[in-house]
N, C-alpha and C positions, 0 to 999 in steps of 0.2 A: 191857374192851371196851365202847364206848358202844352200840352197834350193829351187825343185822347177824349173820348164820349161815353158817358154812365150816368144816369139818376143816382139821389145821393138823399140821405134823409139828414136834416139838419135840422130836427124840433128841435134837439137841446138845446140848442142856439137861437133859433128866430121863431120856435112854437109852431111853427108851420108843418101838420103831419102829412102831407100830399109830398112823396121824394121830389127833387125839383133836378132836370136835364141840366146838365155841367158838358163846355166846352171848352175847347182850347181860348184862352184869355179871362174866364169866366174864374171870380175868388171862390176857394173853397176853405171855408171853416173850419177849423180847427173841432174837433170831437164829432164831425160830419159822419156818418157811414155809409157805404161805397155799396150801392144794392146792386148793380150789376153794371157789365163796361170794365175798363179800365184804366186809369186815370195817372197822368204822371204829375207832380206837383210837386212846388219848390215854394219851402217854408219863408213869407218874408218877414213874417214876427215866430217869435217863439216866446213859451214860457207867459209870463207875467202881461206882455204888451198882446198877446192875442186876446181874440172876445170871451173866450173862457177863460183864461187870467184874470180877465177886470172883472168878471163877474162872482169870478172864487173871490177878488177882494175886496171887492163891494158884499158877499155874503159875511166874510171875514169880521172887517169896521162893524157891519153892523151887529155880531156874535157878541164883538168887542164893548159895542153901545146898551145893549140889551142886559137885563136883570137876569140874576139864574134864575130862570123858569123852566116848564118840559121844554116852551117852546126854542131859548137860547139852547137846550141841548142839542136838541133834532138839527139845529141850523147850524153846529158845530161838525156835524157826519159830512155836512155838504160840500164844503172844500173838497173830502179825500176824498169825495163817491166821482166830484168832476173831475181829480187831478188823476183818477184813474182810466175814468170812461175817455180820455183825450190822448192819455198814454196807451188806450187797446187802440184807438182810431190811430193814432202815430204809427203804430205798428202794421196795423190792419192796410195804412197807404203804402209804409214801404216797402209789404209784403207783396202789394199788385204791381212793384217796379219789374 
């Protein structure tokens, strides 16, 4: 975070439901959301190498590794439901610039 003071909720990331205070120097997560403040931030992973990357493709391999069951179905949804909720959060930071 370059700048700039806000609590930020980042369960989808670290499961943690209590927003947690973000400052200047302090990482912000990718699919985080900005509860109030406003925050300036400069992406230095994108895509694939963020923690919601690896964890679409850690859900991905293992869709891959899994028998068709309901369960491999339902775990097939979860890629796009994160490649979305990370895309409103993308938008959602550079909307507070």
């Amino acid at each position: 975070m370059l700048g700039g003071r806000s609590f930020v909720e980042q369960a989808a990331i670290t499961g943690e439901a209590i927003p947690v205070e973000k400052l200047a120097g302090d990482p912000v997560y990718a699919g985080t959301i900005n509860q109030s403040g406003a925050l300036e931030v400069r992406a230095d992973k994108l895509g694939r190498d963020t923690t919601c990357g690896k964890i679409i493709e850690a859900v991905e391999r293992a869709e891959k590794s899994s028998a068709d069951s309901e369960d491999g179905r339902s775990l097939g949804r979860l890629p796009r439901v994160l490649r979305l909720g990370s895309r409103s959060s993308d938008f959602h930071h550079h909307s507070q610039s």
